[in-house]
Every structure is written in C-alpha cells, then in structure tokens.
ZADO-432800 format. One line per field, with one value per residue (C-alpha): residue number from 1; residue in one letter; x, y, z. Coordinates in nm, 3 decimals. Each point is the difference from the previous one (the first is absolute). Last residue first. Example, Ala and Ser with C-alpha at 12.3 -4.5 7.8 and 13.67 -1.06 7.14 Angstrom:
<sites>
torlo: 2:1
semar: S:A
u: 1.367:-0.137
v: -0.106:-0.344
w: 0.714:0.066
</sites>
This chain:
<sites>
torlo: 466:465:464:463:462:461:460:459:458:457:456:455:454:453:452:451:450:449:448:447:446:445:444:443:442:441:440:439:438:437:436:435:434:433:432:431:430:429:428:427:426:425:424:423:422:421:420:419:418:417:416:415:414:413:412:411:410:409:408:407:406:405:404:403:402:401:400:399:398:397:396:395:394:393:392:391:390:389:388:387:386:385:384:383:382:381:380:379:378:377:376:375:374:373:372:371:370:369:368:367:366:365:364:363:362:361:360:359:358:357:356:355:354:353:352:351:350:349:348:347:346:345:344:343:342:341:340:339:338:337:336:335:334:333:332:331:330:329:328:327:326:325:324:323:322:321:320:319:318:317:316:315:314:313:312:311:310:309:308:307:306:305:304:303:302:301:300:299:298:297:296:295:294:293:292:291:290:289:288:287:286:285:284:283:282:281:280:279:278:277:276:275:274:273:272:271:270:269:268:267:266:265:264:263:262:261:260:259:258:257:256:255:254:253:252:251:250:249:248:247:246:245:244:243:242:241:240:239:238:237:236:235:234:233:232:231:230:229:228:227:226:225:224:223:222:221:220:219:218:217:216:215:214:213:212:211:210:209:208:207:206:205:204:203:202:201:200:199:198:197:196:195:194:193:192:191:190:189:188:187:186:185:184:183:182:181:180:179:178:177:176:175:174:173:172:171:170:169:168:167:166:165:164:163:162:161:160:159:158:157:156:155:154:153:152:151:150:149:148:147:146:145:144:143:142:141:140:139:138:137:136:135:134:133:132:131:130:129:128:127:126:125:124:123:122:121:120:119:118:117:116:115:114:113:112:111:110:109:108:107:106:105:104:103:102:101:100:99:98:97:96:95:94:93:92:91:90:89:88:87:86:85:84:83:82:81:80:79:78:77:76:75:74:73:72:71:70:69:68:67:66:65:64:63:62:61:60:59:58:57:56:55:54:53:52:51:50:49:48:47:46:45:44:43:42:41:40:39:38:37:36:35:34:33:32:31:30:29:28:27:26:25:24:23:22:21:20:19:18:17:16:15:14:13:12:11:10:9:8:7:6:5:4:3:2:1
semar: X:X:X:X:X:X:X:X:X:X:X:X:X:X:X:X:X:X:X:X:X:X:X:X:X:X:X:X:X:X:X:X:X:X:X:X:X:X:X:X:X:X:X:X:X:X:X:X:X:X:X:X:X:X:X:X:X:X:X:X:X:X:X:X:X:X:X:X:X:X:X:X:X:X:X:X:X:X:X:X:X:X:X:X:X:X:X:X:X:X:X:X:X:X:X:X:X:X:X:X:X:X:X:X:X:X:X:X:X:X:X:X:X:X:X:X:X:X:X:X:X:X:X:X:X:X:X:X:X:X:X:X:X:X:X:X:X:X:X:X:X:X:X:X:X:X:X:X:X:X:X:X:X:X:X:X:X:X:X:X:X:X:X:X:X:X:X:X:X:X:X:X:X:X:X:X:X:X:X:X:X:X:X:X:X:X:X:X:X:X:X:X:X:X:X:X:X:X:X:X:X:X:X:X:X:X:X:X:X:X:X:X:X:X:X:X:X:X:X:X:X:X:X:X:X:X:X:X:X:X:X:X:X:X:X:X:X:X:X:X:X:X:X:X:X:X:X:X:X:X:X:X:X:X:X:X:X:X:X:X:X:X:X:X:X:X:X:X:X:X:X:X:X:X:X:X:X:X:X:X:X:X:X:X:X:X:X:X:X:X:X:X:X:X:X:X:X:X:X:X:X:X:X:X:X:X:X:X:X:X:X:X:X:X:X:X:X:X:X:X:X:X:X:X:X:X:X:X:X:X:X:X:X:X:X:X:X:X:X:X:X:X:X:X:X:X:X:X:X:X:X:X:X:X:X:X:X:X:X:X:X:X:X:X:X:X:X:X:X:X:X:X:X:X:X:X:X:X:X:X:X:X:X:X:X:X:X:X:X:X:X:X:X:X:X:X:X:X:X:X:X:X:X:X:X:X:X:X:X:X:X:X:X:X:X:X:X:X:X:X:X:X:X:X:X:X:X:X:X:X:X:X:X:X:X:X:X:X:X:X:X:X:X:X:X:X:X:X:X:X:X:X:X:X:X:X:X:X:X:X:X:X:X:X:X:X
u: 2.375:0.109:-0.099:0.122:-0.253:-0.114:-0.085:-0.231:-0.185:0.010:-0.179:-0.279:-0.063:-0.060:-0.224:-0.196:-0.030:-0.125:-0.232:-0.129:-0.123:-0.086:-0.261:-0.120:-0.074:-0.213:0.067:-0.293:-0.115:-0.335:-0.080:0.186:0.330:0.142:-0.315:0.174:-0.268:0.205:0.271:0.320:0.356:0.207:0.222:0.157:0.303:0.291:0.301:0.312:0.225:-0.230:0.031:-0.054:-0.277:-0.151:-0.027:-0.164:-0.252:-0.103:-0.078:-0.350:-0.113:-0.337:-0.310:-0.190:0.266:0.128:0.085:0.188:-0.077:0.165:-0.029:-0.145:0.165:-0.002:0.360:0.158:-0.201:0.086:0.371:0.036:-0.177:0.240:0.252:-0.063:-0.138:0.408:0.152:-0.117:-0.247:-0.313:0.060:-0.233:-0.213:-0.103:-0.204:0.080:-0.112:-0.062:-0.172:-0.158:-0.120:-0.173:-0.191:-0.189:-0.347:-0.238:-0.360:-0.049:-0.325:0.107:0.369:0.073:0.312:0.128:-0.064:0.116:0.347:-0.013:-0.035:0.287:0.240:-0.063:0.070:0.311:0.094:-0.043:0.118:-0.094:0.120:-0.141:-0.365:-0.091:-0.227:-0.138:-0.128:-0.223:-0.026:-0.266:-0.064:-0.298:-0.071:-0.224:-0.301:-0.334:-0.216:-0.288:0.124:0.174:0.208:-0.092:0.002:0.403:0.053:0.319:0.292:0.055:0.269:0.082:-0.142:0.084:0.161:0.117:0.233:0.079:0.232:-0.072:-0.347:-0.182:0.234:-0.098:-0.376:0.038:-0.101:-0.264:0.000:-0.234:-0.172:-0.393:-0.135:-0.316:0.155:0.294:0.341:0.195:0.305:0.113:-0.318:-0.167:0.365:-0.026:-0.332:0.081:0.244:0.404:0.203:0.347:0.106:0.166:0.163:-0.083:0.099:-0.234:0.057:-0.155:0.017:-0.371:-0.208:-0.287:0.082:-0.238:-0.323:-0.232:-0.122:0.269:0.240:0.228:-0.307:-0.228:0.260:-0.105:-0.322:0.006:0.274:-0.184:-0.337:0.217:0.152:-0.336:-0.105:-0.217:-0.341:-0.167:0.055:0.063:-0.270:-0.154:0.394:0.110:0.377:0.311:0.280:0.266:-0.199:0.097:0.331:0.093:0.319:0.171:0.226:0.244:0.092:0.255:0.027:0.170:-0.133:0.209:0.112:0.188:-0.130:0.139:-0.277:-0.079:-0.295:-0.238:-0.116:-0.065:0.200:0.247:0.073:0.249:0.201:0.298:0.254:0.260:0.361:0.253:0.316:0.044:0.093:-0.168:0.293:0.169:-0.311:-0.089:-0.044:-0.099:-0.277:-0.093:-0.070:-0.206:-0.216:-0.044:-0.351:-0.113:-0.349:-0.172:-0.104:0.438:0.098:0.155:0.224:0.212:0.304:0.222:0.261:0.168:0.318:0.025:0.335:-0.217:0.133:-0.142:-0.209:-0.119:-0.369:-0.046:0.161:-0.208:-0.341:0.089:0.049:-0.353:-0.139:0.089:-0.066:-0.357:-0.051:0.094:-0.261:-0.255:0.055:-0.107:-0.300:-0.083:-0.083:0.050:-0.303:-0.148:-0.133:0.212:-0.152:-0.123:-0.344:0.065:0.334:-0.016:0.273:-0.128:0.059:-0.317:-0.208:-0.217:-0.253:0.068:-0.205:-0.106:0.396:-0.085:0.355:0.300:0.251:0.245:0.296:0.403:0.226:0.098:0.199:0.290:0.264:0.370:0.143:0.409:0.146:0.274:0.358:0.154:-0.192:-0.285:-0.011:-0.277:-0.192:-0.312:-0.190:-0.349:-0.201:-0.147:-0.213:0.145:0.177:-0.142:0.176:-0.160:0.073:0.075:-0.071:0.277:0.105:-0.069:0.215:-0.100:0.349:0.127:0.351:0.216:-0.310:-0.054:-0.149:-0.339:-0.087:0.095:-0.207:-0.310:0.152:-0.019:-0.357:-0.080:0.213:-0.228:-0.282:0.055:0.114:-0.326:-0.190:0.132:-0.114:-0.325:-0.228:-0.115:0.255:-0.001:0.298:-0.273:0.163:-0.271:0.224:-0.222:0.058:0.367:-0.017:-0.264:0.304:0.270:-0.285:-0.040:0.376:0.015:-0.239:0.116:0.361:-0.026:-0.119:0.334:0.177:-0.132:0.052:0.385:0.094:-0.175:0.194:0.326:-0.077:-0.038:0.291:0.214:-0.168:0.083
v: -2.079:-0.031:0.386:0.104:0.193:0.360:0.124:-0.266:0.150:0.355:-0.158:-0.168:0.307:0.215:-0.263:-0.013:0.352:0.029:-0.262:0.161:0.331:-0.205:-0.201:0.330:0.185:-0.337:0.015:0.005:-0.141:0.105:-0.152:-0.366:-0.100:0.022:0.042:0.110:-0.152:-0.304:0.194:0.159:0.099:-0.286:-0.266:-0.276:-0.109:-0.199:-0.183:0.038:-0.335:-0.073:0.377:-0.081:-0.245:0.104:0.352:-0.178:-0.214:0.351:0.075:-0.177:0.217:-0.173:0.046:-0.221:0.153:-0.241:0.186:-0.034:0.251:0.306:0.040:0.340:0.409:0.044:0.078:-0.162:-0.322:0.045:0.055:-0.347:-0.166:0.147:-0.133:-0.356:0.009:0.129:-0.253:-0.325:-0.271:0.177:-0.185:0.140:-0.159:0.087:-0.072:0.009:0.281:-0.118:0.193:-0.164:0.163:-0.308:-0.247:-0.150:-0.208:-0.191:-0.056:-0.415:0.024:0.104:0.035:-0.180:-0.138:0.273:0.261:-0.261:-0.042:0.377:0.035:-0.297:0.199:0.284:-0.116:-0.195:0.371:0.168:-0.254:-0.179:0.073:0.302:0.015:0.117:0.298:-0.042:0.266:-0.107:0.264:-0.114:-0.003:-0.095:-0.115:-0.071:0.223:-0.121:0.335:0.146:0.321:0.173:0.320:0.165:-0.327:-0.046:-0.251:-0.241:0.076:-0.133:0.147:-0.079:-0.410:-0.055:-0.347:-0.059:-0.236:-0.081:0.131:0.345:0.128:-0.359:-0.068:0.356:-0.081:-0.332:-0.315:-0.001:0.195:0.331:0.284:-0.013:0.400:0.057:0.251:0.214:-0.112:0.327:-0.180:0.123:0.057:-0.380:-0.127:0.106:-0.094:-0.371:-0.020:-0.030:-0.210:-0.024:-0.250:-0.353:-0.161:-0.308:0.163:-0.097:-0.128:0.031:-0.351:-0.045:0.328:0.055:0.314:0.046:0.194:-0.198:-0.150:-0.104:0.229:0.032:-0.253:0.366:0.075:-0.255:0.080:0.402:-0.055:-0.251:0.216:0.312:-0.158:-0.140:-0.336:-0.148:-0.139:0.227:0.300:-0.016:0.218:0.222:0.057:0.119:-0.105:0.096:-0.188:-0.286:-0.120:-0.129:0.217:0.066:0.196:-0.008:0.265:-0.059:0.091:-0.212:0.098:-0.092:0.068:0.157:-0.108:0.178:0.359:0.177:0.190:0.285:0.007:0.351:0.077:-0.397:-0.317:0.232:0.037:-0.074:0.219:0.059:-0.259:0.017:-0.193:-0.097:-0.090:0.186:-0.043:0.307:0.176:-0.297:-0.115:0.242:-0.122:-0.318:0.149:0.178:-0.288:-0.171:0.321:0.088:-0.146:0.088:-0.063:0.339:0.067:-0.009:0.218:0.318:-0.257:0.207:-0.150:0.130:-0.096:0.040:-0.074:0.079:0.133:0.298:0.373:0.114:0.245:-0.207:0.096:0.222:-0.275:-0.289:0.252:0.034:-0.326:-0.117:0.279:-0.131:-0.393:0.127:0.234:-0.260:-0.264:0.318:0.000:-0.372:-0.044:0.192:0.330:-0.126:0.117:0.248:0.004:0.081:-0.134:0.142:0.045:0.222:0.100:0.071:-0.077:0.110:-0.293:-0.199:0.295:-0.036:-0.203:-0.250:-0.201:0.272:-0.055:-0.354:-0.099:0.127:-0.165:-0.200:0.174:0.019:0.161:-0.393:-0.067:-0.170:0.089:-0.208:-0.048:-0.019:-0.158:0.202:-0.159:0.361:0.198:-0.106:0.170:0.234:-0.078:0.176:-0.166:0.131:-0.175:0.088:-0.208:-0.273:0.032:-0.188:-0.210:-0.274:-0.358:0.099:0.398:0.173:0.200:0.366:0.243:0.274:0.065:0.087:-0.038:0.031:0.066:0.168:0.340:-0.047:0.214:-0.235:-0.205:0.230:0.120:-0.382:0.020:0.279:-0.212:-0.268:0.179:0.185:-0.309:-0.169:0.283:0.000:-0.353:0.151:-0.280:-0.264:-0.265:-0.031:0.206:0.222:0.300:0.230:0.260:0.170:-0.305:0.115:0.358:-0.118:-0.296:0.332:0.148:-0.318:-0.002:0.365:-0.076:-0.325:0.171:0.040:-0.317:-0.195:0.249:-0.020:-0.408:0.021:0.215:-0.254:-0.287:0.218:0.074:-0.413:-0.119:0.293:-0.095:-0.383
w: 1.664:-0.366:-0.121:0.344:0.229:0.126:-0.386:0.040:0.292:-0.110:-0.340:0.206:0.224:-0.303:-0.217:0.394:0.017:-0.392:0.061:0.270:-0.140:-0.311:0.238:0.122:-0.311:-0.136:-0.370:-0.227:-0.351:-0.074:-0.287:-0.003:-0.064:0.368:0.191:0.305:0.266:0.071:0.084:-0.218:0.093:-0.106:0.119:-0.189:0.135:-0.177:0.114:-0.221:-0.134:-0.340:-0.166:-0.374:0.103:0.286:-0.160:-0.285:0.179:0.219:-0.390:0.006:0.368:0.018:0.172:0.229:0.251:0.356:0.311:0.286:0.250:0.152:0.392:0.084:0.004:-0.346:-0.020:0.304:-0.111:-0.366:0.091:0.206:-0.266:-0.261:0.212:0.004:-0.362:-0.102:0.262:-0.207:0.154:-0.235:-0.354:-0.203:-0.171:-0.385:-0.295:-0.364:-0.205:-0.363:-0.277:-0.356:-0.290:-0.158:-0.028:-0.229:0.007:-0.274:0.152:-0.033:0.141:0.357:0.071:0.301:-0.044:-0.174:0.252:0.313:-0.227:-0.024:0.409:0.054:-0.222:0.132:0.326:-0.061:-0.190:0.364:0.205:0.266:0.379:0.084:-0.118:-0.392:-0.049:-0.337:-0.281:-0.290:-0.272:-0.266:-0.372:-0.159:-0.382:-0.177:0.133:-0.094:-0.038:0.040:0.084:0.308:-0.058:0.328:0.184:-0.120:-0.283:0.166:0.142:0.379:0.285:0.275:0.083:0.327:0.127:0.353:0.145:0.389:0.243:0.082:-0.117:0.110:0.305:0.125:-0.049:0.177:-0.167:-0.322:-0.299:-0.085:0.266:-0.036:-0.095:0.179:0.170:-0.213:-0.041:0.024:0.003:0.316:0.206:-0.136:0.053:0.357:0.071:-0.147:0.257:0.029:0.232:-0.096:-0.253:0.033:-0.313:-0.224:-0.322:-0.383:-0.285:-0.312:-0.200:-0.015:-0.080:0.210:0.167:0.282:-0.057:0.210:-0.311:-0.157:-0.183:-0.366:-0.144:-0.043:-0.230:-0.225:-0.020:-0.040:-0.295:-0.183:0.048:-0.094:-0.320:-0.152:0.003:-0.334:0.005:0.268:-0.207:-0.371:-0.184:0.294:0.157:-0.340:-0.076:0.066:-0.156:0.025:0.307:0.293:0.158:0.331:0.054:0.370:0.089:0.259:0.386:0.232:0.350:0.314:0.365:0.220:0.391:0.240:0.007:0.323:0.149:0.176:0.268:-0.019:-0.346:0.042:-0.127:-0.210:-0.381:-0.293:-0.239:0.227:-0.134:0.258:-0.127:0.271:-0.078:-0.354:-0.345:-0.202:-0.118:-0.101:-0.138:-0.233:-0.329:0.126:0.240:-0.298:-0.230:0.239:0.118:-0.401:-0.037:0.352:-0.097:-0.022:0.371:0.016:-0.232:0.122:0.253:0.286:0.110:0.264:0.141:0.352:0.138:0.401:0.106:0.206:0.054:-0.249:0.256:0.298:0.048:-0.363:-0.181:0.146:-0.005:-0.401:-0.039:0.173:-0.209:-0.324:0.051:0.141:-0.296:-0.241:0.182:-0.026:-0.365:0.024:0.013:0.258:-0.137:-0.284:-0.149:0.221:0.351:0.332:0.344:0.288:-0.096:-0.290:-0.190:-0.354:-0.237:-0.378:-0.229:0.065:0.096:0.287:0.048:-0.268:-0.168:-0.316:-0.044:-0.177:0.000:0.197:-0.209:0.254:0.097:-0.101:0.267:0.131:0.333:0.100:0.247:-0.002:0.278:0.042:0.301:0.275:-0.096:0.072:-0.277:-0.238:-0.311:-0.104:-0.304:-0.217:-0.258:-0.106:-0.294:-0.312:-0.184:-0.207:-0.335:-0.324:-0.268:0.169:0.118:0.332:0.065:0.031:0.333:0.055:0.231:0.214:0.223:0.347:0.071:0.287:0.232:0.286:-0.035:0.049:-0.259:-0.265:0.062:0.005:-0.365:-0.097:0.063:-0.137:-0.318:0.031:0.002:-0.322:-0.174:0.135:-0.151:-0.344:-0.046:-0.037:-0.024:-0.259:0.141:0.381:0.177:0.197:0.169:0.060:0.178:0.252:0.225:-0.041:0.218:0.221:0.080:0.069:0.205:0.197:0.058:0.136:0.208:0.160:0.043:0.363:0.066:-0.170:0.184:0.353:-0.085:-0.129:0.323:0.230:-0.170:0.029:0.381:0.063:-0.148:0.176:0.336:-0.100
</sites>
C-alpha cells in the first residue's frame, strides 16, 4: 500500500510540475489556425498536425507515431490529417486509447474578440485563443499526463496506450469511419477517453454520460419559377421567404418547445440548475424569457431542439423590391438519447412537408447524422476515473449529461464494441468553445492533467480482464 501510495504521489508532483511547460506547448498550437473547413488553408492543419506529432514524439514512449489521412466515403478525396502513435501493452496490463482533435473552429468576426483569436493571451486566470480549450488543450492534457507518467516511474509501466488525434473533427468527421477501419488494430483498446467534453463548474469535474444526437440538412424552398416585382405581384402570389418564415415558425409552439410529432424525448433526472445560472452561462440577457417547459437541464439534455444555422436569401445590403423564388435554409437538430438520428430527420422533413404553406415546393439535401449516446457507467474504467477526478480536482465528480453531440462516439462504439468509454474534457461553462473569446480556465487544466495522470497510473496497476 506504502509503495501504491508513494507512486501516486510521485505521478501528481509531476503532473504539477509540468503544467508550464504544457501550457507553453498549447500557446505553441493556438498560434496555429488550424481550421479543416473548406475555403481555408489546409496547409495549416498539416502544419499543426505534424507540431503535434513532434510533441509526441518527445515524450519518448511510443513504438510508432504517425500523421496519417483516411479516405473520405464516397469521394475521391483524403481526410484531414490525423496523429497515430501506439505503445503495446505489457504483462496483461489494458491498453487506452487518448482522443483529442488539433482542428479548431474559424474564429469569426475577429472585431469580437478581446484579444487576438490566434495569439494565446492569458488574463483572468484563464488562457484565450482559439482552441484554447477546444480541444488543443484536450491534446495538451493527454500529452502532459504522459509525460508526468514517464517522468514519475520512468518506462517502467506495462500500460498500452494509443493515441488518436482527429485534424477534422469541427468539420464533420468525414473520414473518422474510414479511419477507425484502417486502423483498428492499432486503435483496439479497453478503455477509450475521448477528451473533447467539459466539466459541471471550473471547480467540480465531470464524467459526461449522456449526448445528444444530431442530424443537420439543407432545406430549399421554392414558389415561384422567377423573381418578380414586389409592386406588380405582391399580395396575390407567395414569395420564398414568406413560405419559408411560415413554415418554420410550425418547428415550435409558443413556449418554444419543439413541436414536431415523432421526436422523442428521455425521462431522466437532472441536477438542480437555475435560471441565474443559464442567464451567466449563456449570456442570456434580462428581459430575455428562457424556451421549453420542465427543468432547464432536462430541456438541454434529454429533449430535442431545432436551430436554423444558416439561411441564403438577398442580404439587407442588397435588398430590392423583390419576390424571392427561392430560399434555402440550414436546419440543425439535437436529437435525445434513445431515437435516432435519421428517425429524426425523417420525422422533422415529414413535419416540413406536411406543413408546407401554399403548396411551396421543398428539397432536401446535404444531410449529417450523429447518433446519440449513454454510457454504460457499472464498468471498472468510470469507477476509476471517478476515483482519479476526485484525487485530481480535489471534489466528488458528477454525472453529467451534454446538449451537444460527439456523432463519431457511434463509430468508436461500433468498430470497438467490448471497451468502455469516458468522455472527459478540460473546458467550463464559461469556455466559450466556438464562440469569440474562447478561453481555458488555467486551473481546471492544472487538474485535469493530475487527474488524466492518476487515472493512467491506476490502470497501468490492473489486468486488462480484472
């Protein structure tokens, strides 16, 4: 037990000790503006992903580390680069495998931001710059926790670990699939930690149990086979954008609840949670009613949403009087565990048609699907990542359900059916992952890192079937 004990304290001093060196390493990519979306460098992911590999490498213990691509599905295309590095397990100890993605969102209008979006700035206690949390700091976490298991106990450790880092994932994941089969002996693994999820408070981790599906398509709405002058035709024939405006106006009631029939929703329990706090955390500003009916948390985690994303149509600045024809929408759909994601769809477009005002003609297409997941949290891999979360941070970690969605969390469940799977991450409600500003609270990584640290020394201190 003494032994037990001294390692454990050897693994924390060094997951603590190597904070700064990590954070300068994650400075280091947030001024890599690795966006995979189309119409961007695609130069820049390659560049990250290889720093990244280079970090890797550095640690010194892995067999093989690697930036490979997968194909596409249905394309002739290759997917953004990814890093793949493997380290056999030893002795019967379990393999984990470490996911994170180098890819980030765009940063947007960068008149928003207080700071530059792709120059790390720290202020406040917490990091800013995009990707800062999201998820270059998940890599950083995964990377430092290895490097404070190494520097504790040497190599000597039979753990197996791989590592997976996606360039592609705030693009769609289109070659996640087709890479998991690629690699999959490399990848197979007991225990699989996807670390691109967040934590109840900058205080209290949090194991995320529950995700919301998705399914995202383009709607076209079409009623006239031309423009025409507003003066001459208007009020005798419909135009696209009063179609369109109408009949998504039937996607909610009047409180704001989805209103489409065949959407299901989970009868679960949710922590308490107040209007205050969503007001501070959303940034939902006074005056400002909240949407849907039951509790807050049962509204973000276990029931459907609808957003439109995205809408083309004349912009203000080109205005005339005109009828448009046609209008073309992005809906996007966050589907509750236990349906889905195409039964969704298929119940929202069946809704669409169904309530198509004045005969407007509709198609569909560019469809996504992310189904939703639960994880199953009776196996030995949640039992001690709870155990390392509470030496880490220093509290009790909480269950927690994510409004968001993880779609390729399907895939690993899928191609890797027999290992558990915990979704952890380093960001906090006040992160604003996506947004302007993005930040990383310094003191929630600091923890993370202990507790990613503590969780690995544990493992290696077990059979793979124990």
């Amino acid at each position: 037990m003494t032994s037990e004990l001294s390692r454990q304290d050897a693994v924390r001093e060094a997951a603590a000790s190597g904070i700064p060196s990590a954070l300068a390493d994650l400075g280091a990519l947030v001024r890599i503006p690795s966006i995979a979306f189309p119409g961007f460098d695609s130069s820049q992911v390659w560049r990250c992903a290889e720093a990244v590999a280079e970090l890797v490498r550095g640690i010194g213990l892995f067999e093989t580390v690697e930036v490979r691509t997968a194909a596409v599905p249905g394309t002739t295309e290759q997917g953004n680069p990814a890093v793949l590095a493997t380290r056999a397990a030893r002795n019967g100890r379990p393999t984990i495998l470490l996911y994170a993605h180098h890819d980030v969102q765009p940063a947007g209008d960068e008149a928003l931001w207080e700071s530059a979006p792709f120059e790390p700035t720290v202020r406040g206690g917490r990091l800013y710059g995009r990707g800062a949390a999201d998820d270059k700091a998940g890599i950083m976490a995964h990377i430092a926790a290895l490097r404070a298991l190494k520097d504790a106990v040497g190599e000597d450790f039979d753990l197996g670990v791989a590592l997976f880092f996606e360039g592609e994932e705030e693009a769609g994941s289109r070659s996640f699939a087709r890479f998991l089969s690629d690699n999959a002996d490399a990848l197979r693994a007991d225990v699989i930690v996807v670390a691109d999820s967040g934590n109840w408070d900058e205080k209290t981790p949090a194991l995320t149990v529950s995700l919301r599906g998705n399914t995202r398509f383009t709607m076209r709405v079409k009623t006239l086979e031309h423009a025409s002058h507003s003066g001459m035709f208007g009020g005798a024939v419909p135009d696209a954008m009063m179609a369109t405006v109408k009949l998504l106006s039937t996607l909610w009631d009047d409180e704001g609840a989805v209103a489409v029939e065949g959407l299901t929703e989970r009868d679960a329990d949710t922590p308490p949670y107040s209007e205050e706090t969503l007001r501070d955390e959303a940034g939902l500003p006074e005056g400002v009613s909240p949407i849907g009916r039951g509790s807050i948390l049962g509204r973000i985690w276990n029931k459907p949403s609808i957003t439109v994303t995205g809408i083309d149509a004349p912009s203000v600045v080109n205005a005339s009087n005109t009828l448009s024809p046609e209008v073309s929408v992005v809906i996007s759909a966050r589907i509750a565990p236990g349906q889905t994601a195409r039964d969704a769809c298929a119940a929202i477009e069946a809704h669409l048609h169904a309530h198509a005002p004045f005969g407007a003609q509709l198609e569909f297409s560019d469809h996504d699907f992310g189904d939703a997941f639960l994880v199953d949290t009776s196996g030995w891999a949640i039992a001690a990542a709870r155990e390392a979360l509470h030496e880490g941070y220093g509290v009790e970690s909480v269950d927690i359900g994510v409004g968001g969605s993880i779609p390729f969390i399907a895939d690993l469940v899928r191609e890797f059916p027999g290992a558990q799977i915990l979704v952890t991450g380093v960001e906090d409600p006040h992160a604003k992952a996506h947004s302007p500003n993005e930040s990383l609270h310094l003191e929630t990584f600091r923890n993370a890192v202990v507790s990613e640290a503590l969780l690995l020394a544990k493992l290696d201190g077990r059979t793979a079937d124990a």
